[in-house]
N, C-alpha and C positions, 0 to 999 in steps of 0.2 A: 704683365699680360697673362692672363689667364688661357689654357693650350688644355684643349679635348683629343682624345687619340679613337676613333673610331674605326673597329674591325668591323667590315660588313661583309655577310655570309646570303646565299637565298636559300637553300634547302629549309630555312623558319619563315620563308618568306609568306604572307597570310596567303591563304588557298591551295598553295603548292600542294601535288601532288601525285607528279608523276616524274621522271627523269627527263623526259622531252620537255620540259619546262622548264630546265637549268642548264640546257647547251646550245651554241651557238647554232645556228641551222635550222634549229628544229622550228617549225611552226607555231607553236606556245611560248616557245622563249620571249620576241617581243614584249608581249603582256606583263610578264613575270620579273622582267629587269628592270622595266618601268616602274613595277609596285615596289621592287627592291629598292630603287629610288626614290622614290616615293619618302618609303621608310626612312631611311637615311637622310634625308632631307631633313622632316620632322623633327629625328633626333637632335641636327645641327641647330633646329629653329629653336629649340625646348634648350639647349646649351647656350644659345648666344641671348634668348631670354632673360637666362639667371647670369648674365653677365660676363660668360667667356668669350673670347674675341681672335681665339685663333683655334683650328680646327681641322685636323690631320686624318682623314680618310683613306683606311687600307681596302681598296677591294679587296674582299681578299678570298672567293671564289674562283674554282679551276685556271684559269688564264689570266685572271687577277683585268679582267676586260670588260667589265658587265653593268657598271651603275654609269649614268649618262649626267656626263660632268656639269652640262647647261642646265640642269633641272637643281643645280646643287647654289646653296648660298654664296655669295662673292666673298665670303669669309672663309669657306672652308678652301683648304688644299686637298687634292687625289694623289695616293701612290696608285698607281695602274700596273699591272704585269709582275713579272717575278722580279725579286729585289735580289735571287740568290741568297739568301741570310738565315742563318738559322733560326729567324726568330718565325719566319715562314707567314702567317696569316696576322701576326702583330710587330712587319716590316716596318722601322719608323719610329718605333714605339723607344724613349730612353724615359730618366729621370727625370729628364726636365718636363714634362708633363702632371696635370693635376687630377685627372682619373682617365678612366675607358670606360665606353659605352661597346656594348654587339648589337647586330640588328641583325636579324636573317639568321638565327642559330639555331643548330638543329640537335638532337639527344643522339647519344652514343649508338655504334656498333653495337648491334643487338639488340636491342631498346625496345618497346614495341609500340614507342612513344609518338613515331614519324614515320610515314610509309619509308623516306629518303634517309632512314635513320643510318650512321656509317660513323666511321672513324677515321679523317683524313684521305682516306683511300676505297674500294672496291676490295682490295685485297687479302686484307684482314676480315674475321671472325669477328675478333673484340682486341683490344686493346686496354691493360688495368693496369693503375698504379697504387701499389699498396695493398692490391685483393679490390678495388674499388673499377667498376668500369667508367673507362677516361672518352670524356667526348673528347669535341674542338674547344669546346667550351673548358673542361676544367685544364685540358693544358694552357692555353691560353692565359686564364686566370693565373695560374700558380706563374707565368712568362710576366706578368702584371706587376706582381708580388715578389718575383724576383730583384725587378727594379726597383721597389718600391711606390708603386703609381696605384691607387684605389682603382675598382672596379665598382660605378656606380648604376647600371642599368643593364638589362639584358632581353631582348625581345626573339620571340619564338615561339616555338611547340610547349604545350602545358608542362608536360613532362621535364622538359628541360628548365624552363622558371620554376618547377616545385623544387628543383634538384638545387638550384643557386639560392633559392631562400634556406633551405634547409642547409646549407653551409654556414649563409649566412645571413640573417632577415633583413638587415639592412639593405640590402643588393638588391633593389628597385629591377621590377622584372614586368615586362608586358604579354603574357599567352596569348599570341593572336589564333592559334589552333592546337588542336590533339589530332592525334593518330587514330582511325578506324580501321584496324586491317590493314589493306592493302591503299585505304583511301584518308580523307583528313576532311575533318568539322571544323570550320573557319569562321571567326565575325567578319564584318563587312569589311572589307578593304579601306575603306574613306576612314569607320570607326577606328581601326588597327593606327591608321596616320596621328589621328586625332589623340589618341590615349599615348601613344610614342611622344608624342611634340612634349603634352603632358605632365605625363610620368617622367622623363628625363629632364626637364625644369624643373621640379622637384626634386630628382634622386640629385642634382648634383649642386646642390645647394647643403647638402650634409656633408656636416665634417669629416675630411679623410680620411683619418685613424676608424671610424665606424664603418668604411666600405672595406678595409682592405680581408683580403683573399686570404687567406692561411696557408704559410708555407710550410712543409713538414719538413725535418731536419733527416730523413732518410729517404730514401725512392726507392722501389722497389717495381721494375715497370715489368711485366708479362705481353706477349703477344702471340695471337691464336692465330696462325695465315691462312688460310683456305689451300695452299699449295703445300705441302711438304717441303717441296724443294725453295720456297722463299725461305723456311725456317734454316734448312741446310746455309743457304747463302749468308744468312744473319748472324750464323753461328761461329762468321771467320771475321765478326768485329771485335776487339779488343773488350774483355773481359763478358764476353756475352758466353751463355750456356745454355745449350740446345737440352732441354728439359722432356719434350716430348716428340714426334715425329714435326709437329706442325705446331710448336711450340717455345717461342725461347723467350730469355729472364736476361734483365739486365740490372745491376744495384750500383748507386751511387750516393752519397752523401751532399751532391750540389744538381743544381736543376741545371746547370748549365750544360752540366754531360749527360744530360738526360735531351736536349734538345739536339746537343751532336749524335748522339743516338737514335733520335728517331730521323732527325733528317736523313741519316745514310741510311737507314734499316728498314724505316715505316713505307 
């Protein structure tokens, strides 16, 4: 049996473009969680197309509470809510899986790629591994890679798809929008569905050794806080080094402790 592991994010979600459009309450949300399902749907239609038959759904936006499970194929399964796991937005995700899709991802802290562009949190700057600024997306990937599971698609902000092809070209990517400013240039929602179903019936129909993620044999993770005093608190984790007021470093030779690290610190 062939097993799809999909992280699904909305801040890539097509037209986004404001933060009242990704929380619960808000008046725009509605709209937004529905396209987010939308997406995610597609993706599962474009996987069970090219022949997988089981199909593991992380929300895995803020409360992990947002894609609406009756819009979803009777093939796939949902993790809903926090898993508690370090693996955080790729809760779910082992070996025994045959790649991952993203749907809804958005470009790093800092970026100028996404109005909703962030790293995990509000509370960081930026976030880098290696000198490299780290979305959701590349830890995520390298969390992929760590187990050995290909990363075959990736839908979102332009910016963020130029970033996964230039890793790696194989890595089947859908731009449903770019960043203007403070605002975002989107194709047609319906379009975005249609090119997801698609493209992911294709990307995963290539052989696994061609998607997978590169893992680097050292980490080197930096982060910038907006507080001082976050960097102060980060600075009493085990082998971490407060480098600048609002700034600490943490090195490791395995991803794993790079993930206990960001879960207590990020």
């Amino acid at each position: 049996m062939k097993k799809l592991f999909i992280s699904a994010d909305i801040e890539g979600t097509t037209g986004i473009a404001h933060w009242d459009e990704t929380e619960h309450g808000k008046k725009d949300y509605e709209y937004f969680r529905t396209q987010m399902s939308r997406e995610v749907t597609a993706a599962c239609e474009g996987a069970l197309a090219a022949g997988f038959e089981d199909i593991l759904i992380k929300d895995a936006h803020d409360t992990g509470r947002n894609i609406i499970p009756a819009m979803l194929p009777e093939a796939a399964r949902i993790l809903r809510g926090s898993a508690k796991h370090l693996f955080i937005m790729m809760s779910g995700l082992d070996e025994t899986f045959d790649g991952v899709v993203f749907t809804g991802y958005h470009s790093a802290a800092q970026s100028p790629d996404n109005p909703l562009a962030h790293t995990m949190n509000g509370r960081n700057n930026y976030v880098k591994i290696n000198g490299e600024l780290c979305s959701e997306l590349m830890l995520n990937s390298l969390t992929a890679a760590m187990v050995g599971v290909p990363v075959y698609c990736v839908t979102g902000d332009k910016g963020l798809c130029g970033w996964i092809q230039s890793v790696n070209p194989n890595i089947r990517a859908v731009p449903v929008s770019e960043g203007w400013g403070n605002g975002s240039l989107s194709i047609h929602p319906d379009v975005a569905v249609r090119r997801i179903r698609e493209t992911v019936e294709a990307a995963v129909k290539q052989p696994r050794e061609a998607c997978m993620f590169p893992l680097p044999k050292h980490f080197t993770v930096e982060i910038n806080y907006k507080q001082h005093y976050d960097a102060r608190s980060a600075g009493w984790y085990p082998g971490v080094k407060q480098t600048e007021s609002r700034v600490v470093q943490f090195e490791t030779d395995e991803y794993m402790d790079v993930l206990r690290f960001i879960y207590w610190v990020l």
